[in-house]
N, C-alpha and C positions, 0 to 999 in steps of 0.2 A: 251336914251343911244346913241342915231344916235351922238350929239356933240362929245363924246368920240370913234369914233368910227376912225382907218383910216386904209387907203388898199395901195397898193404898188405893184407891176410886177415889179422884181428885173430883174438885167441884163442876171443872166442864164435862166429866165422864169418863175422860181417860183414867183406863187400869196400867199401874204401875205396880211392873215387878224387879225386886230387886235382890240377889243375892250376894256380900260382903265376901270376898278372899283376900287374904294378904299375899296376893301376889303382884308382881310389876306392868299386867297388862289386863284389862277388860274390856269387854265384847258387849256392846250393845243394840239393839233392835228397836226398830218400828213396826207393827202390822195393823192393818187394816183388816176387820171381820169379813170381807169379802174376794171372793176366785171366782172360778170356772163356774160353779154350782149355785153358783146367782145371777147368772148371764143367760139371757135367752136366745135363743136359736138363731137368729139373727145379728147378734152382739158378739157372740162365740169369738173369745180371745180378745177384749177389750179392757181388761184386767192389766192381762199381759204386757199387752201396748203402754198400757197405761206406767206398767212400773217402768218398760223402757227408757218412757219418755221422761219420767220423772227424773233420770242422769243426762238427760241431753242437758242440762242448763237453767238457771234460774236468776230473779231480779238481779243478784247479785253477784252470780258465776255463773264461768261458762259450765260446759260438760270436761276440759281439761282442767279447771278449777277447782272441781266439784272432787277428780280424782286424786289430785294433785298435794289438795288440803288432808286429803288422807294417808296415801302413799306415800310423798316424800318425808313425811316424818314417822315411818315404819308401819303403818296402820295396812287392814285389807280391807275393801273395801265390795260388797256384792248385794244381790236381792233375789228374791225368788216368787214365785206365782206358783198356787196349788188350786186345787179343787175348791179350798176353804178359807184363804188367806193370798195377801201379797204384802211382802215383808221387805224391807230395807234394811241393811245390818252393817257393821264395821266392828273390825277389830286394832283397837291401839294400845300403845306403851300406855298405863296409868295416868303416865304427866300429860299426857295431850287430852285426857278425856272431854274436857269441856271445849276443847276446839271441836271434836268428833261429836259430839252429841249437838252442839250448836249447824254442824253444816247438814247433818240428816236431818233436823228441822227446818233449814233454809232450803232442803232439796223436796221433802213433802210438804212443805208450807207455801211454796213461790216456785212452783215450777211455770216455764212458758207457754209450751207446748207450740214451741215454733213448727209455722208449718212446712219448713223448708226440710227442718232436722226431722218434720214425722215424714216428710215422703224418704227420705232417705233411712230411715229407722227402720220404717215399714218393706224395704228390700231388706237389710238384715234381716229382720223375720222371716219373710220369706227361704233365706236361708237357711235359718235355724230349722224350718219344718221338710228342709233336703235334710238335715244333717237328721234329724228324728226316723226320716224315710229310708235315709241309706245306712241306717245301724242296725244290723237285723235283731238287733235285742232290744234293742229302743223302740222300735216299730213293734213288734209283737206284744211288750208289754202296754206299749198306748193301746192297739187294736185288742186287746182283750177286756178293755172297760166296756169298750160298746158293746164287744157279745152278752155285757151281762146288765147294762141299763138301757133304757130308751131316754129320750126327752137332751136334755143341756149336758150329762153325762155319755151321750152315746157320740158327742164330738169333741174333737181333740181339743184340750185346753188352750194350747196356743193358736187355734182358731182355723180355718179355711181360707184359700187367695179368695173365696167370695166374699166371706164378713170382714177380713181385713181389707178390702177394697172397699168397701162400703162405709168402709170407719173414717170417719173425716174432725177436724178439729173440735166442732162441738159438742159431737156427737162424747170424745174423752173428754172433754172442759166438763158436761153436763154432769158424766158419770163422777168424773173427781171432783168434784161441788157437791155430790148427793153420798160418798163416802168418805171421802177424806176428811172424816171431822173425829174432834175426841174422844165423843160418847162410843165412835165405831173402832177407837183403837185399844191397841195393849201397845207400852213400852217396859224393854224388859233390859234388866245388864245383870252382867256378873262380874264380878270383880272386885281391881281396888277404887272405892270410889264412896262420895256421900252420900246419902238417900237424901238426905235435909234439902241440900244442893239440888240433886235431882227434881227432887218435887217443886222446890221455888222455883226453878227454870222453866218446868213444863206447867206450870200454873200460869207463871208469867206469859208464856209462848203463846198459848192454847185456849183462847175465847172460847165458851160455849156457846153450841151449834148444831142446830135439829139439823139430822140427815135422814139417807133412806136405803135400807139395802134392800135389794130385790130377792122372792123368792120364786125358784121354778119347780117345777112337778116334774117326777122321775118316775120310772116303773121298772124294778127287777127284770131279768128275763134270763135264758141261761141258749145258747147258740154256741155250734161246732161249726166251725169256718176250716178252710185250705185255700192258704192263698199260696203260688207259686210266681218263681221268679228265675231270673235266667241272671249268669254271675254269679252264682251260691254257690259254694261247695258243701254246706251244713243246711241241716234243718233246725229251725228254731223253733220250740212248742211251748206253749202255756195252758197248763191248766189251773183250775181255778174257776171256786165255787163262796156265794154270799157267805157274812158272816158276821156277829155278834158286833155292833155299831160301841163307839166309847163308850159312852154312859152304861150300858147293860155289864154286868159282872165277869158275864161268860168269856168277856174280852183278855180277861188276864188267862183263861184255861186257853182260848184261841192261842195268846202268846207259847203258850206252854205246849201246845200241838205242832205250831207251826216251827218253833224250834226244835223238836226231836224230828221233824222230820227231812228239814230243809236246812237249817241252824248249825252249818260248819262240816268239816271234814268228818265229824264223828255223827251227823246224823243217819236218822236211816233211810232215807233216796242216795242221799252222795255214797254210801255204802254200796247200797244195792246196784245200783244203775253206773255207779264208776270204778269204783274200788273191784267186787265180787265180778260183772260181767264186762267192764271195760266201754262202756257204750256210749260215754261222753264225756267229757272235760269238766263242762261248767253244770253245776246242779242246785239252786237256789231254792227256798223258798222265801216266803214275803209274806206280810201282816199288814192290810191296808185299812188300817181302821182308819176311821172318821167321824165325825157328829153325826150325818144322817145318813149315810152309808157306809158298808167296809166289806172286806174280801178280801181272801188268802188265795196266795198264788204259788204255783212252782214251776219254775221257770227251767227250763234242758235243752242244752245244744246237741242233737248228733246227728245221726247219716239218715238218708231218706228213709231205707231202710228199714230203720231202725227205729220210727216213730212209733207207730200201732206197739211195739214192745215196748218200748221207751212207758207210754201212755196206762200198759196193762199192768207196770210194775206199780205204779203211782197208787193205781185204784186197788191195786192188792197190800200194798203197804198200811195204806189205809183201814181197810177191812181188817188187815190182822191187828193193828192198834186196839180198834173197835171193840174185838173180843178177846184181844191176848197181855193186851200190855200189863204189864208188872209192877209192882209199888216200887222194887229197886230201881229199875230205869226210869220212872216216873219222879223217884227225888233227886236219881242225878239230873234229868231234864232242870228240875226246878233250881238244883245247884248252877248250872249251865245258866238261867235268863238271868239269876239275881247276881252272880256276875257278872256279868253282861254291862247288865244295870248300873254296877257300881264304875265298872272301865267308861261309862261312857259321861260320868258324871264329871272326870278327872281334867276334860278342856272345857275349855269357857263358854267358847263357841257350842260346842256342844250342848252343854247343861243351860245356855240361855235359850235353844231352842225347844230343849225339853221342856221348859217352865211356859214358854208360849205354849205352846199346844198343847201340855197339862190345863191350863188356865182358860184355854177356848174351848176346850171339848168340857171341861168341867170346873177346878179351879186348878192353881197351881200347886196348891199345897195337896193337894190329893199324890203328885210325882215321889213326897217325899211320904208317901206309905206304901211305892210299890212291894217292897220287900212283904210286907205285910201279907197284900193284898193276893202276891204271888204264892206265899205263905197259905194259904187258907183252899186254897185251889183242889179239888176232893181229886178223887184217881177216875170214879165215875165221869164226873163231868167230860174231860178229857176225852174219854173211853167212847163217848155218846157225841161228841162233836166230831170224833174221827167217822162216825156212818154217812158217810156222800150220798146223799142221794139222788142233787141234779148240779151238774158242774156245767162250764163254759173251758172250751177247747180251742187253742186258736195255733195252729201251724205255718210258717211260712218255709214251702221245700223248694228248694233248688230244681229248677224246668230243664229238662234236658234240651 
């Protein structure tokens, strides 16, 4: 895909990514360089807000409008808020491209931010942060960032009933005036579609305009927490220790670690701890890389019990990685991600998100040397990233 693929920094500052398919539908994004991780303690989940309210409505739709121009002519239409971005996306049939890419500039370009639809938005959130509370996998994997950072990272991204009470119209009017400008975006598609077109559109669209993203101070830390709860029948744990941030090399050996261990039915936790002793269902692990932070996690569900075992299997797996692992299991590992890599390039939607986040954390054309880059990865490295030395634990058990 790399031949098809081309990029562009227009004159206002927007980076434009585009990669060419002859197929009958493409997927396109907006993101803003700013989340969670540029919001201060007080602000916590203002981002968030922010993208909500950007589908409530604009000069020239409403928020039924806004779905409507998408939807009824087959299109999907969503967004999302992280740590490091908030992103607006749609997927349509090819022929409607330019209706689609015309209404997610009329939805980041003129939103209202009536303040009728944010008190009424602002209980949906509230919602949304019952539904994060009452998933006990959702809950533990939020509550294990904070075990491992202090500062804008030690609170939940979609914010508290304190800072979201505190947030009032101009308070987001200010912040989307101080981000939502070109120099702070990437627009990215994939598909069937013109780049030509593309660019003349968002050149035209997009006056340049000095913004301002915020930054806050974080500090590492590593914390074993037990929270319990009544209603449970399972215990839920995470552990989970810092790790090699994007830009550093060691981040493709992380990949290559955290998939033999956590990375499907044939790794070795889902082995050990479901397969071999029977002691839980679900056995994940995770790669949370990022620009200025990241961390690997593995995430298990089982009986009270059975956590302290659950926990000593992790750290022993580990440890035998450290000094036992073999070159044979080590290239199927590396057969397994570059796989991976290539299944996930196959949807649109997919491969338009990988080229953003290739592109912010570095550039996007760096996505198309994973192979490469996964290619070069020593058996040492690996070897030497599996020694834990200080980890974060976080369990929530069922209260009798």
């Amino acid at each position: 895909m790399k031949g098809n693929f081309k990029k562009k920094i227009l004159k206002n500052g927007m980076t434009v990514l585009f990669e060419k398919r002859d197929v009958p539908v493409i997927s396109l994004i907006f993101a803003v360089k700013s989340g969670g991780i540029n919001e201060s303690l007080e602000e916590k989940g203002i981002s968030h807000f922010i993208e909500h309210m950007l589908y409530k409505g604009t000069k020239k739709r409403s928020a039924k409008q806004i779905a409507e121009d998408i939807e009824k002519n087959g299109g999907e239409l969503n967004g999302f808020t992280n740590e490091e971005l908030t992103a607006f996306w749609c997927k349509v049939p090819s022929k409607n491209f330019s209706q689609a890419l015309e209404v997610l500039t009329d939805l980041i370009k003129n939103p209202l931010f009536d303040e009728k639809e944010m008190e009424k938005e602002r209980k949906v959130i509230f919602e949304e942060m019952k539904l994060y509370k009452d998933n006990p996998r959702l809950h533990v994997l939020n509550e294990i960032q904070k075990s491992l950072y202090t500062g804008t990272l030690s609170v939940d991204l979609i914010g508290t009933h304190e800072t979201m009470n505190a947030l009032n119209r101009k308070k987001l009017l200010d912040k989307f005036k101080e981000v939502y400008v070109p120099e702070n975006m990437i627009f990215c598609a994939v598909g069937n579609g013109d780049f030509k077109k593309i660019i003349s559109f968002l050149e035209k669209n997009f006056k340049s305009t000095k913004g301002n993203i915020s930054k806050q101070t974080f500090e590492k830390k590593n914390e074993i927490k037990y929270e319990k709860r009544k209603g449970l029948d399972q215990a839920n744990l995470v552990f989970a220790f810092h790790s090699p941030i994007a830009s550093d090399k060691n981040s493709y050996a992380t990949h290559l670690l955290l998939t033999l261990m956590g990375g499907g039915m044939s790794s070795r936790l889902f082995s050990e701890i479901r397969e071999k002793r029977n002691l839980a269902y679900s056995v994940k692990g995770e790669f949370n890389c990022n620009k200025e932070f990241a961390y690997s996690l593995i995430s298990v569900g089982t009986t009270k019990e059975n956590v302290e075992k659950v926990k000593e299997i992790i750290l022993k797996e580990f440890e035998d990685v450290s000094k036992n692992l073999k070159q044979k299991e080590f290239e199927q590992i590396k057969k397994q991600v570059i796989g991976n890599y290539e299944i996930s390039m196959e949807d649109s939607q997919n491969q338009m998100i990988n080229l953003l986040i290739s592109e912010f954390h570095n550039k996007a054309e760096e996505f198309y040397k994973f192979t490469q880059n996964i290619s070069k990865v020593k058996l040492e490295e690996v070897k030497k990233l599996a020694k834990i030395k200080d980890y974060s634990f976080f369990v929530l058990i069922p209260e009798d």
